[in-house]
C-alpha positions in Angstrom: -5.5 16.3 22.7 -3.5 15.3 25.4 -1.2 11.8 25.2 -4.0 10.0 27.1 -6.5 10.5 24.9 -4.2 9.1 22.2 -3.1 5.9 23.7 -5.3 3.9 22.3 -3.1 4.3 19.1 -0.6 2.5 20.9 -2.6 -0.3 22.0 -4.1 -0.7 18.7 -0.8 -0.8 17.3 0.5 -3.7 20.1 -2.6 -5.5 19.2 -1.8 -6.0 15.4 1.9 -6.6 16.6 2.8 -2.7 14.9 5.9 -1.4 16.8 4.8 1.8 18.9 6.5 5.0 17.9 8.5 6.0 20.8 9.7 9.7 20.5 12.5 9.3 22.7 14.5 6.6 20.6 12.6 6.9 17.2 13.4 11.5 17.2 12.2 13.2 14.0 15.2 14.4 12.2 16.5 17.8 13.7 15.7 20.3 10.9 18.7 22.5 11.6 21.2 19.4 11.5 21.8 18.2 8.0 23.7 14.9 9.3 20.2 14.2 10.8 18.3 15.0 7.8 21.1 12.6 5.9 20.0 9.9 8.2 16.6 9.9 8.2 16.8 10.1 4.0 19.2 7.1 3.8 16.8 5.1 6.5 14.0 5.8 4.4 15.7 4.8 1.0 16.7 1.1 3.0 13.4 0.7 3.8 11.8 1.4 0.4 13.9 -0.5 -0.7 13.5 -3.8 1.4 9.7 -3.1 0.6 10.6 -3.3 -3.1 12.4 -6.3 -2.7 9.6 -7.9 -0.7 7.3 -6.9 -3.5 9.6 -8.6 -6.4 10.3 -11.9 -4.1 6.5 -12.4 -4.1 5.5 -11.1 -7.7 8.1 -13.8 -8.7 6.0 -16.8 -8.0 2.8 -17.5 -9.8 0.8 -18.4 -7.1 1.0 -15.1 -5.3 0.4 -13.3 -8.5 -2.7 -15.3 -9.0 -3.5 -14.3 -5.4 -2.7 -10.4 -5.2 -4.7 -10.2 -9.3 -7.8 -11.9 -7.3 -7.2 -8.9 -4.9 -7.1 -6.2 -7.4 -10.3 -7.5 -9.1 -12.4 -7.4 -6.0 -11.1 -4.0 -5.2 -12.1 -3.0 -8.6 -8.7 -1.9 -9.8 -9.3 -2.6 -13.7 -12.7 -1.2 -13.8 -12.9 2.9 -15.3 -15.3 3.8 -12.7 -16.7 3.1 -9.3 -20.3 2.8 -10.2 -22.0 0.6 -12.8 -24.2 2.2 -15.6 -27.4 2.2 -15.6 -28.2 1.5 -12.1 -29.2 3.5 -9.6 -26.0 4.9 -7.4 -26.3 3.8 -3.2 -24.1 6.3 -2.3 -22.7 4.0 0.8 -21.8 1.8 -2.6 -20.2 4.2 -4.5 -17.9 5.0 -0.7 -17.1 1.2 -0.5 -16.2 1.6 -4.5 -13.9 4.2 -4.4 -12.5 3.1 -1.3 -11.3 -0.3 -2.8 -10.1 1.6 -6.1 -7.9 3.6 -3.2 -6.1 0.6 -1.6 -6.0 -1.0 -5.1 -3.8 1.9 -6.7 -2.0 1.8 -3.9 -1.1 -1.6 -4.3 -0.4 -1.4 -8.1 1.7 1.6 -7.8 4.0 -0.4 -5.4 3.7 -3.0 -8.2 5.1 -0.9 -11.2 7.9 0.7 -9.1 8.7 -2.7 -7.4 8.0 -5.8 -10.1 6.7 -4.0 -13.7 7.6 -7.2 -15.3 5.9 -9.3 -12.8 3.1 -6.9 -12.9 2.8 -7.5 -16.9 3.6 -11.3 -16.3 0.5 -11.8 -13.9 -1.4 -9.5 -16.6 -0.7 -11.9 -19.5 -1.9 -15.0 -17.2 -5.2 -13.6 -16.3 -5.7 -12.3 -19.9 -6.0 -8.7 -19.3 -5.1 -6.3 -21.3 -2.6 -3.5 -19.7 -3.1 0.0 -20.2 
């Protein structure tokens, strides 16, 4: 594919106000330079850690907790499977299901490496059991 038929990436990503990845100030780390390879880890490692931060600011009021539970609920994050027994299986259903169950342990596996005792906190308020 040429880099005309890809820039509607970068207009989707100026639409939802994503910065657009521009190779000439944002290079991929030079494989045969270590100092580069340096950089690139140590920028990575700041900005896992400012989302781990984020995460642990907002798991530390109630509210959002309430919030981001109701969010892993509808996603189906504390159900064991992605269909319900007993009924017949829409296979566009089971897609959406395990779609949802995708984003959600996404979400709670920045949760446990970001707030694990917010995460058990907003556990204990919604009475669910962890595990």
């Amino acid at each position: 594919m040429s880099d005309a038929d890809l820039s509607w990436i970068d207009e989707a990503r100026a639409m939802h106000g994503i910065p657009v990845i521009d190779e000439k100030t944002d290079p991929k780390p030079d494989a045969s330079d270590p100092a580069s390879g340096r950089r690139a880890a140590r920028t990575q490692r700041v900005a896992e850690r400012s989302v781990a931060t984020t995460i642990a600011e907002m798991m530390s009021v109630i509210e959002v907790r309430a919030v981001i539970y109701r969010w892993l609920w509808a996603m189906r994050a504390f159900e064991a499977h992605d269909f319900p027994f007993g009924q017949a299986i829409d296979p566009l259903q089971l897609a959406r299901n395990a779609a949802h169950r995708e984003i959600a342990q996404f979400i709670l596996a920045d949760l446990h490496r970001s707030a694990p005792e917010q995460y058990l906190a907003m556990l204990r308020e919604n009475q669910v059991a962890a595990g």
